[in-house]
LOVEX-675920 format. One line per 3 residues: number of its first residue (from 0); their letters; for each residue x, y, z of C-alpha. Coordinates in steps of 0.25 Angstrom, whole numbers, plus 5000, padded with zeros to 4 digits. Layout:
N
NUM> a> X:Y:Z  ...
# end
This chain:
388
0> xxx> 6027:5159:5705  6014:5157:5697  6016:5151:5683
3> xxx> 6004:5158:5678  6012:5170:5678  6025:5172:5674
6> xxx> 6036:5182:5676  6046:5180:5663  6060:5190:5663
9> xxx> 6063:5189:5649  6077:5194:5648  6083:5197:5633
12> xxx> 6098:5200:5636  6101:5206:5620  6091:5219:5622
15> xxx> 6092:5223:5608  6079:5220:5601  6078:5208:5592
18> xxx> 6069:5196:5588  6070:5191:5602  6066:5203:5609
21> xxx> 6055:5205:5599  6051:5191:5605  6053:5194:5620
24> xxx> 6045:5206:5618  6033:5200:5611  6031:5188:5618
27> xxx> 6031:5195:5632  6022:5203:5627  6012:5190:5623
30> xxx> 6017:5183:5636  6007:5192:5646  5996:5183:5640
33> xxx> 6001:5171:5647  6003:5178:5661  6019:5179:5658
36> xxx> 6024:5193:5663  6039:5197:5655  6049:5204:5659
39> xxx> 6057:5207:5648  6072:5212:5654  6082:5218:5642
42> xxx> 6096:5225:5642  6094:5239:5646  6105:5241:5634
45> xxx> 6102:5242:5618  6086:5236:5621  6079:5248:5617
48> xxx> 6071:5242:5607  6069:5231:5615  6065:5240:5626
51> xxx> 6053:5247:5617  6047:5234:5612  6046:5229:5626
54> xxx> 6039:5241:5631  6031:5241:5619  6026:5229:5621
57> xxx> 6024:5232:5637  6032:5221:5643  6039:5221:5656
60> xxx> 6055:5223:5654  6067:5228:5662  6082:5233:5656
63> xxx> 6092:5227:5664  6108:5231:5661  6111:5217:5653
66> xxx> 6120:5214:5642  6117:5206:5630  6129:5196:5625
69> xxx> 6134:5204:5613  6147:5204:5602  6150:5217:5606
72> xxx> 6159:5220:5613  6156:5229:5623  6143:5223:5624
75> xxx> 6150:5209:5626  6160:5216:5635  6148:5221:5646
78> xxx> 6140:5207:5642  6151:5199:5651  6155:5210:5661
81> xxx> 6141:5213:5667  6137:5197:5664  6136:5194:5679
84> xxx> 6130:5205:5683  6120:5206:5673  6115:5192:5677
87> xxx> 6114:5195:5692  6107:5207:5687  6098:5198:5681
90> xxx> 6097:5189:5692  6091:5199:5701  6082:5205:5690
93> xxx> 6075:5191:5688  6074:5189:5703  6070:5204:5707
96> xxx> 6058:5201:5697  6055:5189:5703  6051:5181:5688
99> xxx> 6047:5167:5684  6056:5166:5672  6068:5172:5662
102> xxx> 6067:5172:5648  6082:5172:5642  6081:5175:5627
105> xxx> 6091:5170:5619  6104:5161:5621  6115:5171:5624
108> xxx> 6107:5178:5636  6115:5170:5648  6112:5180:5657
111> xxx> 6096:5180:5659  6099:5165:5658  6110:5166:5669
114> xxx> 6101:5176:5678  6088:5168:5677  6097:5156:5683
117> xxx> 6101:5164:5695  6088:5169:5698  6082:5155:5698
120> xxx> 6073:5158:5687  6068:5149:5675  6073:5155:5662
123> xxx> 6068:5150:5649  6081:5153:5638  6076:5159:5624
126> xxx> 6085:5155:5613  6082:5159:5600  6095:5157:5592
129> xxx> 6102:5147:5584  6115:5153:5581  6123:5158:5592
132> xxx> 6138:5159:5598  6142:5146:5602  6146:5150:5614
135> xxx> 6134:5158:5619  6126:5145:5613  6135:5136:5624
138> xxx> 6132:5145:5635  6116:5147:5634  6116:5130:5632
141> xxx> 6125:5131:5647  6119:5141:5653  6104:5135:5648
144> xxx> 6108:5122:5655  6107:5130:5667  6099:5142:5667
147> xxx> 6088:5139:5657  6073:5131:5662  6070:5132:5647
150> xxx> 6070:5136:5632  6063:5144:5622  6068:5142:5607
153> xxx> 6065:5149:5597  6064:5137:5586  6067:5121:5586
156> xxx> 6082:5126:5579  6086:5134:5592  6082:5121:5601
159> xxx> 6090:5114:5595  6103:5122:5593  6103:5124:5607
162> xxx> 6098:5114:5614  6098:5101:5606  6109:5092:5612
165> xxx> 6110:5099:5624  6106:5098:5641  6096:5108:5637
168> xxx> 6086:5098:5629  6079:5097:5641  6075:5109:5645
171> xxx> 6060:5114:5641  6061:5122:5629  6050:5129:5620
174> xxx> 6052:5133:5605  6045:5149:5605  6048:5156:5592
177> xxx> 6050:5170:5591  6035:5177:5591  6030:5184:5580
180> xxx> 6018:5194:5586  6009:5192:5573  5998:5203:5578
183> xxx> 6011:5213:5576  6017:5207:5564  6002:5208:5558
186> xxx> 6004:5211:5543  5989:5218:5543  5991:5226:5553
189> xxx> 6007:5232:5551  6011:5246:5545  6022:5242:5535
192> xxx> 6035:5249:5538  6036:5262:5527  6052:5258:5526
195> xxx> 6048:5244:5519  6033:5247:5514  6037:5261:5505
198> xxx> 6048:5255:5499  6046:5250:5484  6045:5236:5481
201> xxx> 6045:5221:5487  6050:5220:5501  6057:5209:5506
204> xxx> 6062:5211:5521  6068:5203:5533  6069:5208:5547
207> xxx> 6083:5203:5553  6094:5207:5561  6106:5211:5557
210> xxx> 6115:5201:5561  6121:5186:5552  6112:5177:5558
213> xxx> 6101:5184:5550  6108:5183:5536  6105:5196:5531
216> xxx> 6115:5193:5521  6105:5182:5514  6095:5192:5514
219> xxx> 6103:5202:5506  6110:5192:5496  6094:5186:5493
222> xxx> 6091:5202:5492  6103:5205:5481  6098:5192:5473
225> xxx> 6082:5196:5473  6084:5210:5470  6091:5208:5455
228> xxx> 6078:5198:5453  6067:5208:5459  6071:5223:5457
231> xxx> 6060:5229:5467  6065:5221:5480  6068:5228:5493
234> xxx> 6073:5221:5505  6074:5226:5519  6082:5220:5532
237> xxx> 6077:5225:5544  6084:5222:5556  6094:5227:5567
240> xxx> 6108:5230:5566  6115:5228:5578  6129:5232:5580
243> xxx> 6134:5218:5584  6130:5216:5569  6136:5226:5563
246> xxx> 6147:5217:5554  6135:5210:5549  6127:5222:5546
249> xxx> 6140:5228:5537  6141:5214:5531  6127:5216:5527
252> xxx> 6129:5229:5522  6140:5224:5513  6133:5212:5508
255> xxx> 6122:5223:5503  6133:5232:5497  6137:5220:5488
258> xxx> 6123:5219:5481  6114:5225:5474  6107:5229:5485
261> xxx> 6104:5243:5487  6097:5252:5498  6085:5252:5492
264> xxx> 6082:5238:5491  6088:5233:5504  6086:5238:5516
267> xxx> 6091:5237:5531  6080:5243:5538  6086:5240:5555
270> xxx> 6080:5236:5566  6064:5240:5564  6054:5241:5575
273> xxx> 6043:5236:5568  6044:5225:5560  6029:5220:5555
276> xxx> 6029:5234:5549  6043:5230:5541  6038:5216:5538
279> xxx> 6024:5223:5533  6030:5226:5519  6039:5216:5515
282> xxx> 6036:5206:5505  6044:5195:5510  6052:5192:5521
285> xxx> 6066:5188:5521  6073:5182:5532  6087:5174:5530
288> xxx> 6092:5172:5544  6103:5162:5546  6100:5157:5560
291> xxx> 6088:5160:5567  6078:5152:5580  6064:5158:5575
294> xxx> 6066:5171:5567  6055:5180:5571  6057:5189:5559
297> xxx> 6052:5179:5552  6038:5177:5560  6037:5190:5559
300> xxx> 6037:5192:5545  6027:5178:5544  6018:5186:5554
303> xxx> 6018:5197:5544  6014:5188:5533  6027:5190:5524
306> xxx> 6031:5181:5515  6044:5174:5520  6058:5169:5516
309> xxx> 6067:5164:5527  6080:5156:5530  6077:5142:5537
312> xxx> 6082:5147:5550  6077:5143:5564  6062:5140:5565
315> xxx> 6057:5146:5552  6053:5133:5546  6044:5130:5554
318> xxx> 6036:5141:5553  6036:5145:5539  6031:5135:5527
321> xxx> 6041:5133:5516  6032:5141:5504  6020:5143:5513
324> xxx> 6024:5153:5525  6039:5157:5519  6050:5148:5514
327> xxx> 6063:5147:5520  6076:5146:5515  6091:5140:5518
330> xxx> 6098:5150:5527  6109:5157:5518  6100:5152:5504
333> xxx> 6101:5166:5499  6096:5159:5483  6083:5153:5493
336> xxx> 6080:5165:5498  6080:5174:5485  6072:5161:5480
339> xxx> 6061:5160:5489  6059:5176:5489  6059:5175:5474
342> xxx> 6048:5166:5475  6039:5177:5486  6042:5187:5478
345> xxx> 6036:5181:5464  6025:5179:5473  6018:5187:5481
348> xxx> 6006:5178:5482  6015:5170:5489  6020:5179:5497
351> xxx> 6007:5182:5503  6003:5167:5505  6016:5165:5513
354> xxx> 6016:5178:5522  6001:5174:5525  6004:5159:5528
357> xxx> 6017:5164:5536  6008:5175:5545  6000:5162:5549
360> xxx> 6011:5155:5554  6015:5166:5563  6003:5169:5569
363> xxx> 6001:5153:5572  6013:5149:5576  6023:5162:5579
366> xxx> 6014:5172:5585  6019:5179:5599  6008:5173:5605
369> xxx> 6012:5160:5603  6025:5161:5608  6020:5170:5623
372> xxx> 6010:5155:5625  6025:5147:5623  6033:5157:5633
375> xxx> 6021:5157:5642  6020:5141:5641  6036:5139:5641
378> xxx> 6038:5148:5654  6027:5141:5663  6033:5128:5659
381> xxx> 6046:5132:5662  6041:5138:5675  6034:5125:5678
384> xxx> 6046:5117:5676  6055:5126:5687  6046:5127:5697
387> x> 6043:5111:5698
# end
């Protein structure tokens, strides 16, 4: 095995298309540059979209019969029956291609873990989350005593809530935050999206997914307060809306029935499959999230030069300046966040400064290409280490 070029499986158990697979994705893509092939292997179940943005990006991948860890039943049910198999199904994938090394993308996805352990193949474990089930959380700190030869975190607050204080600390890690590909999310070069562009007035957005670690509920109680102080406000959510999510969603939907919120001036828009063009027309970004690692909508919107308002969840505040870049708030502060928007919304000269000083930071600091020179650097070492 030559160290100069590298054979990475990177296996994403969930298959439904998210922040982390928009990741896998780019940063494969960006990785040919240092000599590091990807094969990116997903569930040949629910994985369509992420099916078309590998394609479209012309990455290696293959659809293997695995099942993601879910609440539903069904899909929990199927989750432990085929558990064994789907490892050994694994193990003999990883060993039939003949790679260097497994990328295992986020806490819950044992199997690839498991496989990789079997196969006597390094695996580097990707953990991107500060908020999961205790139980899960136990199991990936176990089971990462034994199969993983090393970390990637997603920001300083994901290190330390899974590894501080335990056998783990000694294990090579590297902090990678999520990529923002700031040639795509180039506010010069975008075609705003017609369903935010043609509608009348000031626009305030936030992309998210529908489910409570995002506290959408924030974003529609600072909605219901800023639209009886400015009449001409219009605020959109885009986002999926997953089934396992549903409760949330309908809580949501009651929340919205109890204001003065209408149809016209807020708006769930779904999943969208092109977000700089969504991003292109708002005039501020909103993102009130109460637990995140490194929130890649939030580069996004910084690569799009929009001003920004954000909880102080996982590694924003150290990429965005208090009053220069964005401000950020105390997670659930509802009365900040009406605050601060108040203040970008009396001022759209500073909403320019603030959207032009936050696109510099994500092109110096967050930018996909960036984060490919980390992987490629974290994967020789690693292979380093095992081979000597």
């Amino acid at each position: 095995m030559s160290i100069d070029a590298i054979k990475v499986a990177n296996v994403d158990e969930e298959g439904r298309f998210g922040g982390p697979e928009r990741r896998i994705v780019q940063v494969a893509k960006a990785l040919k540059r240092h000599n590091v092939d990807t094969q990116i292997v997903y569930p040949n179940f629910d994985s369509e979209r992420f099916a078309r943005e590998i394609t479209r990006a012309g990455i290696s991948s293959t659809a293997l019969s695995i099942t993601r860890l879910s609440k539903e039943k069904r899909i929990l049910a199927r989750y432990i029956l085929f558990f064994p198999i789907e490892i050994f199904r694994l193990v003999f994938f990883f060993r039939r291609h003949k790679f260097d090394l497994i990328h295992v993308n986020g806490s819950y996805q044992f199997k690839v873990a498991i496989a990789a352990k079997l196969a006597g193949i390094p695996a580097i474990w990707h953990l991107n989350d500060t908020q999961m089930n205790a139980i899960v959380k136990k199991i990936c700190i176990i089971l990462a005593r034994y199969c993983a030869s090393g970390f990637i975190f997603t920001g300083k607050r994901v290190h330390d809530y899974y590894i501080s204080g335990t056998p783990l600390e000694q294990k090579p890690y590297v902090e990678i935050q999520a990529p923002v590909d700031t040639t795509v999310f180039e506010p010069s070069h975008v075609v705003p999206d017609k369903r935010v562009s043609q509608v009348q007035g000031r626009k305030i957005v936030a992309v998210s997914g529908i489910n409570p670690t995002k506290g959408i509920e924030y974003f529609i109680e600072m909605a219901s307060n800023l639209v009886q102080q400015h009449k001409d406000l219009v605020f959109f959510v885009a986002g999926a809306e997953l089934s396992s999510h549903q409760k949330y969603y309908q809580y949501l939907k009651k929340l919205l029935s109890s204001t003065k919120l209408t149809n016209r001036n807020f708006l769930f828009v779904g999943m969208i499959d092109n977000v700089p063009s969504f991003l292109q027309s708002a005039d501020i970004f909103v993102f009130t999230s109460v637990s995140e690692s490194g929130p890649a909508a939030v580069w996004e919107a910084m690569s799009m030069g929009k001003a920004i308002v954000t909880t102080d969840v996982g590694s924003v505040s150290q990429y965005i300046e208090v009053g220069v870049s964005g401000f950020i708030v105390t997670i659930k502060d509802v009365k900040a966040l009406c605050e601060k928007v108040n203040l970008l919304l009396d001022d759209p000269a500073l909403r320019q400064k603030m959207g032009a000083n936050a696109r510099i930071v994500a092109q110096k600091k967050l930018d996909v290409t960036i984060a490919a020179e980390k992987h490629a650097s974290f994967y020789r070492r690693i292979l380093s280490l095992s081979s000597s």
